[in-house]
C-alpha positions in Angstrom: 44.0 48.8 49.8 40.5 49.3 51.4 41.4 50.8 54.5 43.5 53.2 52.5 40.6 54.4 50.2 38.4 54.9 53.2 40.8 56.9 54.5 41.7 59.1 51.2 37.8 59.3 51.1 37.3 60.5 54.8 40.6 63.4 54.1 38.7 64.5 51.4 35.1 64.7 52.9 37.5 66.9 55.8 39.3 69.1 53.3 36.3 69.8 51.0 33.6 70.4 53.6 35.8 72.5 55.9 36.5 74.5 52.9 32.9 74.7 51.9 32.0 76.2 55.2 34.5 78.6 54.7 32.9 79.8 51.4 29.4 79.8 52.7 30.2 81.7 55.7 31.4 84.4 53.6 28.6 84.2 51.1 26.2 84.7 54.1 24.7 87.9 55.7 25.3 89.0 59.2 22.1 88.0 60.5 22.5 84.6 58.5 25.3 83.7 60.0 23.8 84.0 63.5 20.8 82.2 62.9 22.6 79.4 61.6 25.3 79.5 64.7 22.3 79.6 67.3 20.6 76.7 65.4 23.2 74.1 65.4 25.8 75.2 68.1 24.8 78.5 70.3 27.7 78.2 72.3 29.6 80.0 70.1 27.3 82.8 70.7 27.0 82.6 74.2 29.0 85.4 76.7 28.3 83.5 79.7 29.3 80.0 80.8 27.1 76.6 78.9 25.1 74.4 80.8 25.6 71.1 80.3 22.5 70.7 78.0 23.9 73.6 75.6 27.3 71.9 75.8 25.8 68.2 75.2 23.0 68.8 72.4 24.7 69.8 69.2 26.9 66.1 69.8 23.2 64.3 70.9 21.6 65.9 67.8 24.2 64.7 64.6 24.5 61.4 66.8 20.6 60.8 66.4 20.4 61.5 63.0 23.7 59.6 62.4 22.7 55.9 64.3 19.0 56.5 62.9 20.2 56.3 60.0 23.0 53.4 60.6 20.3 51.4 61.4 18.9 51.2 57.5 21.6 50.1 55.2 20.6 52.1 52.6 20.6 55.1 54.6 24.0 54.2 56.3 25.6 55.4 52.9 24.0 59.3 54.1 26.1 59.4 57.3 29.0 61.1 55.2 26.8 63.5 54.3 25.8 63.7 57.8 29.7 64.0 58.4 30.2 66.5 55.4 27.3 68.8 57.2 28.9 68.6 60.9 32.4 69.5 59.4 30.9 72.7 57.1 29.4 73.6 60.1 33.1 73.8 61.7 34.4 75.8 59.0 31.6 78.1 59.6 31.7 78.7 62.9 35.6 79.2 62.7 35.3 81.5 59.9 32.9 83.5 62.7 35.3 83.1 65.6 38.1 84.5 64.1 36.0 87.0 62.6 34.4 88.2 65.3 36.4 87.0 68.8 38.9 89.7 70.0 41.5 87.5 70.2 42.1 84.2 69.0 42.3 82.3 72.4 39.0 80.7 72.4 39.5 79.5 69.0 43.4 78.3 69.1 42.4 76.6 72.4 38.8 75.1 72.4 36.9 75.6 69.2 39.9 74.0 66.5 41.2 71.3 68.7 37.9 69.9 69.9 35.7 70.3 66.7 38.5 68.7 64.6 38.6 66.1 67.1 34.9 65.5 67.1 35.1 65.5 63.3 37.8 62.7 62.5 36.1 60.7 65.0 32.4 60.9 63.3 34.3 60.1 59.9 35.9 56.8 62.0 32.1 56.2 63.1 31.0 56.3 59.7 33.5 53.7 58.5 32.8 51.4 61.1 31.1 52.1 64.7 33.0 50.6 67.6 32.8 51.1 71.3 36.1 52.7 71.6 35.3 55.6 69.1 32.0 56.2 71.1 33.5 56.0 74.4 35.9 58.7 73.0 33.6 60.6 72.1 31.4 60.8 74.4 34.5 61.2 77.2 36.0 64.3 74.9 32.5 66.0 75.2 32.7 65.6 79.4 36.6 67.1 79.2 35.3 69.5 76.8 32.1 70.2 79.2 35.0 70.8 82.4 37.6 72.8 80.5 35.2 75.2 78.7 35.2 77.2 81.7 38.9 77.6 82.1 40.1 78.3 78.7 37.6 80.5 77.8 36.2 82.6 81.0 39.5 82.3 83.1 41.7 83.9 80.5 
C-alpha cells in the first residue's frame, strides 16, 4: 500500500508540474523565456556542439541542491519540490523546442526521452537514494554527453 502511494504521488508531481511548465511558458514573454532557458539549461539555446561542462552542470546543480538538502530531514521533505521545479522546467523547455526548432528531431530524439528519463529517476531518488539510481543517472548523462552530437548536428 506504501509503495503504491509513493508512486501515485510521484505520477502526480510528473503530470502536474509538466503541465505547469507548459502554462508558464505560455504566460511568459519572449525575452523571459530565454533568460530562464540560459539560466537553468543553455543547451537548448546553443547552435553549436556542448562542452562537457554545459552538458554536466544543469544535472550537478539540482543534484546539489537535492543531497544538500537530503542530508537535514526536515528539508528532505523539499526534494519534491526540488523534483516539481526540474520537471516544470522540462515542460518549459519543450513547450520552447517545439515552438521554435524547425523540426521536431531534436526534440522526439534527445530533449523528451532523456529529460523524462532524468525526471522519473530524481522522483526514485526522492523516495529513496540508492546506488543503482545514481549510477544511472549519472551513466545516462555520459550517453547523453556522446549522442548529443549525432542526433542533433549529424541530422
Amino acid at each position: 500500500m506504501n509503495q503504491t502511494y509513493t508512486i501515485f504521488i510521484s505520477l502526480c508531481v510528473l503530470v502536474f508540474s509538466f503541465i505547469g511548465g507548459l502554462i508558464l511558458f505560455e504566460k511568459s514573454t519572449a525575452e523571459q523565456q530565454q533568460w530562464i532557458i540560459h539560466l537553468l539549461d543553455a543547451r537548448v539555446l546553443l547552435v553549436e556542439q556542448p562542452t562537457f561542462l554545459e552538458t554536466i552542470f544543469p544535472h550537478l546543480m539540482i543534484a546539489i541542491v537535492f543531497f544538500l538538502f537530503y542530508q537535514h530531514p526536515f528539508l528532505r521533505k523539499l526534494i519534491l519540490v526540488i523534483c516539481a521545479f526540474k520537471i516544470s522546467f522540462y515542460g518549459f523547455c519543450s513547450s520552447y523546442l517545439l515552438q521554435t526548432q524547425a523540426s521536431t528531431f531534436p526534440y522526439v530524439f534527445w530533449w523528451f526521452p532523456f529529460q523524462l528519463v532524468y525526471c522519473v529517476l530524481l522522483l526514485a531518488l526522492a523516495n529513496r537514494v540508492n546506488l543503482f539510481a545514481l549510477s544511472l543517472y549519472s551513466i545516462i548523462i555520459i550517453i547523453e554527453y556522446f549522442l548529443i552530437p549525432f542526433i542533433l548536428y549529424n541530422n
